[in-house]
VEXFINU-979104 format. One record per residue (C-alpha): z, y, x; residue in three letters; residue number from 1. Coordinates in Angstrom, 1 decimal, always signed. Example, Ala and Ser with C-alpha at 12.3 -4.5 7.8 and 13.67 -1.06 7.14 Angstrom:
BEGIN
+7.8; -4.5; +12.3; ALA; 1;
+7.1; -1.1; +13.7; SER; 2;
END
This chain:
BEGIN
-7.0; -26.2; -19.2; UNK; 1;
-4.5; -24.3; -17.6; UNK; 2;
-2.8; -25.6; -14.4; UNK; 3;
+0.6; -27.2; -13.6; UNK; 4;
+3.3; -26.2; -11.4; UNK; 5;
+4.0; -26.2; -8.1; UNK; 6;
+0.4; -24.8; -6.5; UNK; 7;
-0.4; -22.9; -4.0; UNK; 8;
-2.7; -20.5; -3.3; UNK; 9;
-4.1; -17.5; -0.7; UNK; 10;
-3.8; -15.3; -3.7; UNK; 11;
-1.4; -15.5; -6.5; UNK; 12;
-1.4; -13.1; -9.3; UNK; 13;
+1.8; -12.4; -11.0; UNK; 14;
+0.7; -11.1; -15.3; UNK; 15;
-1.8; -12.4; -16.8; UNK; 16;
-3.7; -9.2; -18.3; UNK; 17;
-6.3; -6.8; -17.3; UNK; 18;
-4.9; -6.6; -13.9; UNK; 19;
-5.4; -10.7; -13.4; UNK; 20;
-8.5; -10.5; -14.6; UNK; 21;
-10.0; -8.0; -12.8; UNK; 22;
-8.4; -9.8; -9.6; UNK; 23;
-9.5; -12.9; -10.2; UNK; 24;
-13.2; -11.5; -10.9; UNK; 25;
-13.3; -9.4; -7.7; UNK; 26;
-11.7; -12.6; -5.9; UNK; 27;
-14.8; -14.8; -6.6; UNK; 28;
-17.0; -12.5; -5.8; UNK; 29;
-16.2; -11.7; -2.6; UNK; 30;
-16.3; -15.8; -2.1; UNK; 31;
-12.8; -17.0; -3.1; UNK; 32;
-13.0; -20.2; -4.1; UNK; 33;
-11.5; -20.7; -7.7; UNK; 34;
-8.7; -23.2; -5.9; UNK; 35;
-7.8; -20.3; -3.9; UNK; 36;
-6.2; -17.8; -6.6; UNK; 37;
-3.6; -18.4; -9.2; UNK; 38;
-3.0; -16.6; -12.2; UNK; 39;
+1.0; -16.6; -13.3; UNK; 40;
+1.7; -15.8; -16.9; UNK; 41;
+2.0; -17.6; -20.2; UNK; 42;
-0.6; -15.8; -22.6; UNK; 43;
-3.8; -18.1; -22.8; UNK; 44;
-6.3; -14.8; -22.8; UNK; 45;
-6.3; -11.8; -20.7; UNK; 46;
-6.9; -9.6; -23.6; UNK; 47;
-4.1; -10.9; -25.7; UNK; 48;
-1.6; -8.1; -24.9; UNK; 49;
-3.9; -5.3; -24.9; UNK; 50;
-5.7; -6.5; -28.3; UNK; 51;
-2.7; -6.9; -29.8; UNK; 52;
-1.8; -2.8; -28.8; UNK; 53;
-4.7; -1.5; -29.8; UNK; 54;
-4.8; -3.5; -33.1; UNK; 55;
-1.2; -2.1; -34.1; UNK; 56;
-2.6; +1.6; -32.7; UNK; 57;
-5.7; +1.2; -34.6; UNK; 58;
-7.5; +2.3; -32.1; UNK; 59;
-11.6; +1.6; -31.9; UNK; 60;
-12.9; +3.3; -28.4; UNK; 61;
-11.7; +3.5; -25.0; UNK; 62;
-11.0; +6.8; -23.8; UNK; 63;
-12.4; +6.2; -20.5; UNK; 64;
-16.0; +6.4; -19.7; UNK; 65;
-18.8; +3.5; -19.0; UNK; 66;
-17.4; +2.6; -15.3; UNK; 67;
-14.6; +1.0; -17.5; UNK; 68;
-15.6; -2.6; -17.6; UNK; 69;
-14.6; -6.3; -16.2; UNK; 70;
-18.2; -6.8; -14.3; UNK; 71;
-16.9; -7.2; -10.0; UNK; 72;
-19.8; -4.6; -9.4; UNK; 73;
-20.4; -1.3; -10.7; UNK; 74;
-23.9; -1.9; -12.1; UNK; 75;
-24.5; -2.2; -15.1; UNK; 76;
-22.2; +0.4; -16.2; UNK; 77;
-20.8; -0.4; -19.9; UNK; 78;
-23.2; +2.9; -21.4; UNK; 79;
-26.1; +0.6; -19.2; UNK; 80;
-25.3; -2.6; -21.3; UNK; 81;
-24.9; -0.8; -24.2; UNK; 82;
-28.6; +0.4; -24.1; UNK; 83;
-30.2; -2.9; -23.0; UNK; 84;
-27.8; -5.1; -26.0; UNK; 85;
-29.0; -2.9; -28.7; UNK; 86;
-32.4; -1.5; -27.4; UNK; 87;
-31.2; +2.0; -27.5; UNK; 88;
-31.2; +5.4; -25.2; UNK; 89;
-28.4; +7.1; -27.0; UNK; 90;
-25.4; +5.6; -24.9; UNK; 91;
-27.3; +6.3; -21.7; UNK; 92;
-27.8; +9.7; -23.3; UNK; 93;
-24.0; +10.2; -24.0; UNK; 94;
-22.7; +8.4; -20.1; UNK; 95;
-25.1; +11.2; -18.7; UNK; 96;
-23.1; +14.2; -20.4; UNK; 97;
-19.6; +12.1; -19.5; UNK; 98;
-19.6; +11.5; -23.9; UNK; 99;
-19.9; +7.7; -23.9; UNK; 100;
-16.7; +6.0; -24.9; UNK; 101;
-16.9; +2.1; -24.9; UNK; 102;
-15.6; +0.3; -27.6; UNK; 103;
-12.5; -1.7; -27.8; UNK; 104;
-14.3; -4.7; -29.4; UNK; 105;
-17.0; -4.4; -27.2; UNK; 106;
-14.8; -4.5; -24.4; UNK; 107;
-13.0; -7.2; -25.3; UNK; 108;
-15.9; -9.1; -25.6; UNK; 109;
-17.3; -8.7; -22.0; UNK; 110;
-13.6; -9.1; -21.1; UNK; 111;
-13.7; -12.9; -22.8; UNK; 112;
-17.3; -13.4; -21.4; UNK; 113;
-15.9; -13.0; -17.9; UNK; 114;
-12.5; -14.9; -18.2; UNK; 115;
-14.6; -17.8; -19.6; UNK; 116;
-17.6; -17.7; -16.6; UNK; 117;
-15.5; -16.9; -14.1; UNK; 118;
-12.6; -20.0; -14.7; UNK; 119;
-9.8; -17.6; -15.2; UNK; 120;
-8.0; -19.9; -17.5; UNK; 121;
-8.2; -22.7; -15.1; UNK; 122;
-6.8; -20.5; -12.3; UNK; 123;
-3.8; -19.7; -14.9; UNK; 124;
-0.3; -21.2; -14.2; UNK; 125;
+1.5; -20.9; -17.7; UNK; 126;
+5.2; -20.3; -16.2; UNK; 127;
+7.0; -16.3; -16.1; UNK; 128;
+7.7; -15.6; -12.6; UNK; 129;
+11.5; -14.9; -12.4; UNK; 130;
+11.5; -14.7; -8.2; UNK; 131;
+9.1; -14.5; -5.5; UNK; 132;
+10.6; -15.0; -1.7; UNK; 133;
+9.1; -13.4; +1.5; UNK; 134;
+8.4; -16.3; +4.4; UNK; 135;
+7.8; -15.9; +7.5; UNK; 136;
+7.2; -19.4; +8.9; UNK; 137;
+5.2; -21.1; +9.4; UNK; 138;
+2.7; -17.9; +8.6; UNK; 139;
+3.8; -15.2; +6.2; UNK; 140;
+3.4; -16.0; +2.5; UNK; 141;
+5.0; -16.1; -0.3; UNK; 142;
+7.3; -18.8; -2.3; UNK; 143;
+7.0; -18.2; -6.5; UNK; 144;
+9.9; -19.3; -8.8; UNK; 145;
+10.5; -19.3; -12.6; UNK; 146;
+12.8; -17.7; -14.3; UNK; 147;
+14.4; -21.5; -14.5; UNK; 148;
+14.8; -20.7; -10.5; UNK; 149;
+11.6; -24.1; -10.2; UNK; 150;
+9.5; -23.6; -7.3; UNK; 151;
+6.4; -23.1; -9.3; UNK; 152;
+3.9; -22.5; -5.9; UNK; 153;
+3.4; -20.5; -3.0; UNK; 154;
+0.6; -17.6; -2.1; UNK; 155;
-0.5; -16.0; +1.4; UNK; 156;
-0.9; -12.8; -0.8; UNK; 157;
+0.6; -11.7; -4.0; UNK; 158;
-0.4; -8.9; -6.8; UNK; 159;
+2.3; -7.8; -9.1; UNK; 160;
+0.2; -6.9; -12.2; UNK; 161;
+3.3; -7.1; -14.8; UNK; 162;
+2.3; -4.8; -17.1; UNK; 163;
+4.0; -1.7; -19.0; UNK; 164;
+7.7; -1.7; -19.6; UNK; 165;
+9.6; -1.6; -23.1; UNK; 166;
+8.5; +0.9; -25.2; UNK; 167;
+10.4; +4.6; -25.3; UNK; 168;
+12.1; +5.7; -28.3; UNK; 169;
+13.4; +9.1; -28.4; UNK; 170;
+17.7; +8.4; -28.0; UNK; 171;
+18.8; +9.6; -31.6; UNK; 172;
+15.5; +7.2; -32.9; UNK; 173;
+16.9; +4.4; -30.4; UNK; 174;
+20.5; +4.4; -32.0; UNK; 175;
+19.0; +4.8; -35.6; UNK; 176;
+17.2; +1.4; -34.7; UNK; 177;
+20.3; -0.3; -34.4; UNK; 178;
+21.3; +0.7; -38.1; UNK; 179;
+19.5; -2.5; -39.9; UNK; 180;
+19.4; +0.2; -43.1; UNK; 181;
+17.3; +2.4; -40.9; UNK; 182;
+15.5; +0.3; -38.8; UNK; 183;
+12.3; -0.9; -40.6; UNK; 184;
+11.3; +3.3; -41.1; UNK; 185;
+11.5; +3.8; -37.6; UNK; 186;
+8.4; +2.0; -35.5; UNK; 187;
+6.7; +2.7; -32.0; UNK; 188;
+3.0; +4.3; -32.6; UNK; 189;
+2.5; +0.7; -30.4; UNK; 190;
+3.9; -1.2; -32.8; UNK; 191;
+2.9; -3.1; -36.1; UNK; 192;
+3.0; -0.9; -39.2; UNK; 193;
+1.8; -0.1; -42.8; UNK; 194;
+1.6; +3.2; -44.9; UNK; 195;
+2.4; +3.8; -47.8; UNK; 196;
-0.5; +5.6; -50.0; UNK; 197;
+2.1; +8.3; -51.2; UNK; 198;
+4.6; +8.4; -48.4; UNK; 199;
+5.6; +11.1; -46.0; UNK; 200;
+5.4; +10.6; -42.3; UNK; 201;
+6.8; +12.3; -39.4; UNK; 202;
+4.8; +11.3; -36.2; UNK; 203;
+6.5; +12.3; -32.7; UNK; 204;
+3.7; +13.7; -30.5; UNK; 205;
+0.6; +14.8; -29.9; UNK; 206;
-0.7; +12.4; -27.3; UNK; 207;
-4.0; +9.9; -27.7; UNK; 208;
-1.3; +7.3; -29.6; UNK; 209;
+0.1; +10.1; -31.7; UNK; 210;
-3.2; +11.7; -32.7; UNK; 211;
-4.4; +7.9; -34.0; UNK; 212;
-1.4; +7.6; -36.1; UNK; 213;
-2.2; +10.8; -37.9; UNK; 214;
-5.7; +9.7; -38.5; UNK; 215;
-4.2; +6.1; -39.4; UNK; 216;
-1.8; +7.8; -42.0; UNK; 217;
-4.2; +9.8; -43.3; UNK; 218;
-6.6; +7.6; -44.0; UNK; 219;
-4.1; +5.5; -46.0; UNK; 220;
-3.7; +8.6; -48.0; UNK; 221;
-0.4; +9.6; -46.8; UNK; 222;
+1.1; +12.9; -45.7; UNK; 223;
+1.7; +13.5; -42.3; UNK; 224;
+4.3; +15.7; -40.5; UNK; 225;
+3.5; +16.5; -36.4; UNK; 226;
+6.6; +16.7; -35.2; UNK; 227;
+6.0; +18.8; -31.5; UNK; 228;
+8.6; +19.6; -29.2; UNK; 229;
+6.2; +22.2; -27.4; UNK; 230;
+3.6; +24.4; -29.3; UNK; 231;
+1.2; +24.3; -27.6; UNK; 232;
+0.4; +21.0; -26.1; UNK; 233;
-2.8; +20.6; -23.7; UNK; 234;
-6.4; +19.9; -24.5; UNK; 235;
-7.1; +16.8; -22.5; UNK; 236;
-9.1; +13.8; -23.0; UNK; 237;
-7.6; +11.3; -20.5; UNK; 238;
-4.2; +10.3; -19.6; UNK; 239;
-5.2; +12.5; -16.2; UNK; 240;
-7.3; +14.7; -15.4; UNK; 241;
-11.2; +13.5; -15.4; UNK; 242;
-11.2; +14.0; -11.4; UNK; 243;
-9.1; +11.7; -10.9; UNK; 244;
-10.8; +8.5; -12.0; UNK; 245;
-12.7; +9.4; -9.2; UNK; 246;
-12.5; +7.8; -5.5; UNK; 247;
-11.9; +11.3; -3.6; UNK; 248;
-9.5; +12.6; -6.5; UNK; 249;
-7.2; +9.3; -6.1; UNK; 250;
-7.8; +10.3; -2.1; UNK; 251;
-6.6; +14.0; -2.6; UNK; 252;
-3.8; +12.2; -4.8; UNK; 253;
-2.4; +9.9; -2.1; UNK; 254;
-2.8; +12.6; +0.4; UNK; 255;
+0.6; +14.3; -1.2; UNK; 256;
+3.8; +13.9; -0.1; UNK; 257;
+5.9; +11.8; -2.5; UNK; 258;
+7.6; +14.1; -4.2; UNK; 259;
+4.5; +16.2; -5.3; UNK; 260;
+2.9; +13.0; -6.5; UNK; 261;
+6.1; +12.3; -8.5; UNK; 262;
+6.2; +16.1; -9.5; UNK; 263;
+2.5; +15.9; -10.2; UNK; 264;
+2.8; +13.1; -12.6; UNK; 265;
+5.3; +14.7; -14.5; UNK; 266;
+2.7; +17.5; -15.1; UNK; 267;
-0.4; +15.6; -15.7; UNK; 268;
+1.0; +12.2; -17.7; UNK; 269;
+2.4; +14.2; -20.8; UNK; 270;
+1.1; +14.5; -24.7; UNK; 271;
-2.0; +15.7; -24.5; UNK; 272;
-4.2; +16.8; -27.8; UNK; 273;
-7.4; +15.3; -27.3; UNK; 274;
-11.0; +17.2; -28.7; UNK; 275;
-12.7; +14.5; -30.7; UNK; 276;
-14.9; +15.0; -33.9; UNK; 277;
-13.7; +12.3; -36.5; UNK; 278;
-9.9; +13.2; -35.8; UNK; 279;
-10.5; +16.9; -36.0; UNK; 280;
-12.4; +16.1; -39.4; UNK; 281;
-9.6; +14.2; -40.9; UNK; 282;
-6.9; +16.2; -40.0; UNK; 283;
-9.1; +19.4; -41.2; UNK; 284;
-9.3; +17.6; -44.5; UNK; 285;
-5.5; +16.9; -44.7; UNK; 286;
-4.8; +20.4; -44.4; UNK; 287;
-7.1; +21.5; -46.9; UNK; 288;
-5.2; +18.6; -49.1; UNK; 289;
-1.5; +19.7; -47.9; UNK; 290;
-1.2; +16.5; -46.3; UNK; 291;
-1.0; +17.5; -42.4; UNK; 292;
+1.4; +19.7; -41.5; UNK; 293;
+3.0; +20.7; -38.0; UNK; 294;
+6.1; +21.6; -36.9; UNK; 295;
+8.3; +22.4; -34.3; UNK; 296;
+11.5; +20.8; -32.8; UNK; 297;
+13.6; +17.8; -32.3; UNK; 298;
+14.7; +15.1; -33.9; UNK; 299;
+18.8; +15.7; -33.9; UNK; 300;
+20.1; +13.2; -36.6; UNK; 301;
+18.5; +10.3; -38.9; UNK; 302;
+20.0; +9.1; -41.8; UNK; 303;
+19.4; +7.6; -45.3; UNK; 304;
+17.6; +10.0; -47.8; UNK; 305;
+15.6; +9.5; -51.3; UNK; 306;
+12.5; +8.9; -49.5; UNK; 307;
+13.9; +6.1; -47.1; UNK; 308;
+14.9; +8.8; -44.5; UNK; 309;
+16.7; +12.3; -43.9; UNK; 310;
+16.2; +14.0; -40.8; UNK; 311;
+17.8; +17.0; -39.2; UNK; 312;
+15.3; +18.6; -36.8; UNK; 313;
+16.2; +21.4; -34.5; UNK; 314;
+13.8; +23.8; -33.0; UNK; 315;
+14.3; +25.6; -29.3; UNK; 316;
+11.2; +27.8; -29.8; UNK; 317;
+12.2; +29.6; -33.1; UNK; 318;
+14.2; +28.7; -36.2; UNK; 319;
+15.4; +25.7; -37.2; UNK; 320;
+13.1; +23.7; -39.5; UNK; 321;
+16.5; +22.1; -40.8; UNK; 322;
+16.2; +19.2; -43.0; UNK; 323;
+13.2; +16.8; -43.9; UNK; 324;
+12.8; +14.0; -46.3; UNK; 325;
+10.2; +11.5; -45.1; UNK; 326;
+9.3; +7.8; -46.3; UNK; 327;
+9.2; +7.0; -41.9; UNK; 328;
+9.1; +8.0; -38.4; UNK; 329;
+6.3; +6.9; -35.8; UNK; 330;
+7.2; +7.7; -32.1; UNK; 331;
+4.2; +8.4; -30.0; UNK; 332;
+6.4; +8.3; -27.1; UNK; 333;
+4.9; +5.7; -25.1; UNK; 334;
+6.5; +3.3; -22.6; UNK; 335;
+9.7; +3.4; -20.8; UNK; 336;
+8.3; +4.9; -17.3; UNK; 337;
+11.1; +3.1; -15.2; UNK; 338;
+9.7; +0.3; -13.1; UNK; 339;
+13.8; -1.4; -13.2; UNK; 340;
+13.1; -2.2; -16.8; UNK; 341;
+11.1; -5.2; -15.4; UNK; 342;
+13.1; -8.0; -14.5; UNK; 343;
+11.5; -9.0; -11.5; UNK; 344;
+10.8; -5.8; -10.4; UNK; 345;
+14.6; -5.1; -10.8; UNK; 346;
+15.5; -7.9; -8.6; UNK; 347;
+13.0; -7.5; -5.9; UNK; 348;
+14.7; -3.6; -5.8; UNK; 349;
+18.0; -5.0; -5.4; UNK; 350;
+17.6; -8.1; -2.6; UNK; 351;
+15.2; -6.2; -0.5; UNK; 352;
+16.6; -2.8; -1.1; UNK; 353;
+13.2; -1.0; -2.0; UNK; 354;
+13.6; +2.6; -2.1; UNK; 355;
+13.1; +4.0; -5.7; UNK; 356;
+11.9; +7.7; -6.8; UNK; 357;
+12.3; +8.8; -10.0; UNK; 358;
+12.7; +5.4; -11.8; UNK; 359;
+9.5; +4.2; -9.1; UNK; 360;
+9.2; +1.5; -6.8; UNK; 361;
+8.2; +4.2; -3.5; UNK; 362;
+4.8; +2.2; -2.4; UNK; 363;
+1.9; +2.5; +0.3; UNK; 364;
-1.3; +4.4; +0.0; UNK; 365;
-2.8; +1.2; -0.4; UNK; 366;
-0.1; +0.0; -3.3; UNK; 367;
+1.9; -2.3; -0.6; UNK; 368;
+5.4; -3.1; -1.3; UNK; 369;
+6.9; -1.0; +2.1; UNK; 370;
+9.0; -3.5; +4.2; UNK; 371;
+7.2; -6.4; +2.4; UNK; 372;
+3.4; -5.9; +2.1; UNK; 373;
+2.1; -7.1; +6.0; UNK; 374;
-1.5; -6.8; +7.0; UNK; 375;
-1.8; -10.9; +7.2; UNK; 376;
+0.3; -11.1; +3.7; UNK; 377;
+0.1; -8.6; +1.0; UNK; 378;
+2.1; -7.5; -1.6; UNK; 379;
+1.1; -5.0; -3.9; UNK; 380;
+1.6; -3.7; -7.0; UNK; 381;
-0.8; -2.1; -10.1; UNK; 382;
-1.3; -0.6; -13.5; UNK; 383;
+1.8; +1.3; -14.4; UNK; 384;
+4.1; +0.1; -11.0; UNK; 385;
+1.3; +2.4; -9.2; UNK; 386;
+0.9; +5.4; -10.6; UNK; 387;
+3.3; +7.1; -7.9; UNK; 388;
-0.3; +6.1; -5.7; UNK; 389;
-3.2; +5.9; -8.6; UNK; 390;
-2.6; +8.2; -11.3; UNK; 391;
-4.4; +6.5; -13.7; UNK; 392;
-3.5; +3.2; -12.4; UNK; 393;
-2.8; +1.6; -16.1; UNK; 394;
-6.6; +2.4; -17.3; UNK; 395;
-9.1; -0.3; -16.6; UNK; 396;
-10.7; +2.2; -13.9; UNK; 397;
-7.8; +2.2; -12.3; UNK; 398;
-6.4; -1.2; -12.2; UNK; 399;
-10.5; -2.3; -10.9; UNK; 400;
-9.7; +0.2; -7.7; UNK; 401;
-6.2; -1.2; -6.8; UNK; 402;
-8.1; -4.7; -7.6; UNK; 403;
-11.1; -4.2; -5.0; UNK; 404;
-8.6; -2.7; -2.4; UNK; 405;
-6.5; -5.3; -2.9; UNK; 406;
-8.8; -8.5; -2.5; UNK; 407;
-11.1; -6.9; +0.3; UNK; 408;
-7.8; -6.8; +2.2; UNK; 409;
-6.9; -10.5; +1.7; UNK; 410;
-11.0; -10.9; +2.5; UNK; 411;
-10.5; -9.3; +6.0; UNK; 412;
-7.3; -11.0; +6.2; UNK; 413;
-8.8; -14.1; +5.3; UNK; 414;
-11.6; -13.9; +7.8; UNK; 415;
-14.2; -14.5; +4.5; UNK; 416;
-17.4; -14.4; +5.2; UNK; 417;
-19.1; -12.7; +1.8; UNK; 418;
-21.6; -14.5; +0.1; UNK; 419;
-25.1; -13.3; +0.5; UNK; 420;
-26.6; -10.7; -1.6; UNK; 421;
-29.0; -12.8; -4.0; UNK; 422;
-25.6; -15.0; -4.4; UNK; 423;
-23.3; -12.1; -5.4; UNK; 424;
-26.8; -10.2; -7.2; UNK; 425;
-27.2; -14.4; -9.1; UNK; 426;
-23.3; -13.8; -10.3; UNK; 427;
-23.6; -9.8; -11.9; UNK; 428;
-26.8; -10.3; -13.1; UNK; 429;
-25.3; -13.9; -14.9; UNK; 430;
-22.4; -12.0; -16.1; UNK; 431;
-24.3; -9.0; -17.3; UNK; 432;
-26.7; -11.1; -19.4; UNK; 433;
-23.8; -13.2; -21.2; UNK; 434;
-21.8; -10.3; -22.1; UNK; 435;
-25.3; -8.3; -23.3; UNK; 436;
-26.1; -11.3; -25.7; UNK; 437;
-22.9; -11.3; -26.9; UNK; 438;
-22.5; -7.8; -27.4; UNK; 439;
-25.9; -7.7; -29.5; UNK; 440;
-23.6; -9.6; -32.3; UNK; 441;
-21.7; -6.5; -32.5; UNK; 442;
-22.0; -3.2; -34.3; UNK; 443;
-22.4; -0.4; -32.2; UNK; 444;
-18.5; +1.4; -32.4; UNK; 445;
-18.7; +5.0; -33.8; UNK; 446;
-18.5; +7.6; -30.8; UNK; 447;
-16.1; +10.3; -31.2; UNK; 448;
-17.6; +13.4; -29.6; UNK; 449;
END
């Protein structure tokens, strides 16, 4: 059962999704006590919001590789309890060429496994923080309110893990939205949606979300227009670069100045048009169907047409492609980058005048709130709020290394003394042998390379 408000706690977590969990896991075991950390957020599962994502993308593998997982240590890699669950070589095979993909319901499992062994539900408190109030008496810390403006605890150190923003909608999409006519034939790739076997489909982009909607559509035996504003878009796996899920890439990274990290960013966190097999194959066979078709431009105006929509797209990289009849439009477009589209985040800007680049809170090599974030009382923030520091910060690799940095600082702060190595070996070994039972109930997901 989840806990009531007010408590306190040397570490509060503010979200309740990947980022908490990976927290919370690290937390205990490192030797925090479970009535030491406190999980804010009203979802009663840390995979909630991310399941429901990925359900509405349709997507079945992780793009990252087998370091991607909720275990506190590193071993056994995902590709590792992969082999051992189902008795097989092939996914150590596939981690040792970089191939191995992990799969979303596999992840999800060992995600649930962990929540459940480690007490992460009893470590929940199920209120929205609204406020959070630096103190410097008696000791730094903390003081947590709702959004009511209740005192719901206080914390010696505090994590912002609040997750992405809205999601982004082109502006001419955004309006169209607003026109209840329109509105139900214009949906975010993120969003929920059905297609129509014989409909006609403009997706927007040719990033990882994009490139599932045209295999989504396709299967469902649509046709499928790639609407591109660029035409050539690059070949890229990840979100970022491969190197960079790496501990002396995210070095090299924070190294920059701020302004070429910002720059950077703009460079590296754009559509990409990822390699992989089954996608090649089904778009292959929708353009030997005339189902798949590309073009070039920008949406320019969206109205009512036969099909459900017109829309008038305009081209900067040759002639207009003029007007197109489609049943919808799918934006691939993401989330709105802008750290002020969180509430709290918004406020905290405001009261304790955080400076802000380029819609980013500006934050410390080690993710620390400047002018907040002390040594003896941290504040930090992760996923998407600290890309500006760890590109890939909202991919599971990435919230796990702002998590460890995170909680060995309140460890040293702390004074902990970590738990003996049969004691921390008695934990990973526990946790590896629950989620490899209950990953042996699962079919293998198909690879896609």
């Amino acid at each position: 059962m989840p806990l009531s408000a007010p408590r306190d706690s040397k570490i509060a977590v503010v979200g309740d999704g990947f980022g908490s969990l990976l927290v919370h896991a690290t937390a205990r075991y490192v030797g925090f006590g479970p009535e030491q950390i406190r999980i804010y957020g009203t979802s009663n599962t840390a995979i909630g919001a991310y399941q429901r994502l990925a359900y509405n993308l349709g997507q079945t593998v992780l793009r990252s590789e087998s370091e991607s997982h909720f275990l506190p240590a590193d071993w056994p890699t995902f590709a590792q309890l992969d082999a051992w669950s189902h008795r097989s070589v092939r996914p150590l095979l596939r981690s040792i060429r970089r191939r191995y993909n992990p799969g979303v319901p596999e992840i999800l499992t060992e995600a649930t496994v962990v929540q459940k062994a480690l007490g992460w539900d009893e470590a929940r408190v199920p209120v929205r923080i609204g406020w959070l109030q630096r103190e410097q008496q008696p000791l730094p810390h903390f003081v947590l309110y709702d959004e009511q403006a209740n005192l719901v605890g206080r914390a010696k150190h505090v994590m912002l893990a609040l997750g992405h923003g809205p999601l982004s909608f082109p502006p001419v999409l955004a309006r169209a939205r607003d026109d209840p006519g329109l509105a139900d034939r214009i949906v975010q790739a993120y969003e929920a949606k059905r297609y129509h076997r014989h409909g006609r489909y403009v997706v927007i982009g040719a990033g990882i979300a994009s490139v599932n909607e045209w295999a989504n559509a396709l299967d469902a035996g649509a046709k499928v227009i790639s609407l591109l504003r660029s035409p050539e878009p690059d070949e890229q796996d990840l979100n970022t670069p491969r190197c960079f899920f790496e501990a002396l890439g995210i070095d090299a990274y924070q190294g920059l100045p701020l302004e070429q990290r910002i720059a950077f960013l703009g460079r590296i966190l754009k559509g990409t048009a990822p390699q992989r097999r089954s996608w090649r194959e089904k778009v292959e066979r929708g353009i030997a169907e005339a189902r798949f078709e590309q073009v070039i431009g920008e949406i320019e105006e969206v109205g009512p047409g036969p099909a459900g929509l017109r829309l008038r797209i305009a081209s900067r990289h040759g002639p207009d492609p003029g007007w197109l009849d489609v049943t919808g439009v799918v934006a691939g477009t993401g989330f709105v980058k802008s750290t002020l589209t969180l509430p709290l985040v918004r406020r905290l800007v405001e009261h304790y005048k955080l400076a802000v680049e380029d819609g980013r809170v500006v934050l410390e090599t080690n993710c620390g709130v400047p002018g907040l974030d002390l040594a003896e009382s941290r504040l930090a923030m992760m996923g998407l709020l600290a890309n500006s520091v760890v590109p890939h910060g909202d991919t599971i690799a990435g919230l796990k290394y702002v998590a460890r940095r995170f909680v060995a600082d309140c460890a040293r702060s702390e004074r902990l003394r970590l738990p003996s190595l049969p004691v921390r070996l008695a934990m990973q070994l526990s946790l590896a042998g629950q989620t490899a039972r209950a990953l042996r109930r699962l079919q293998p997901a198909e690879q896609l390379s």
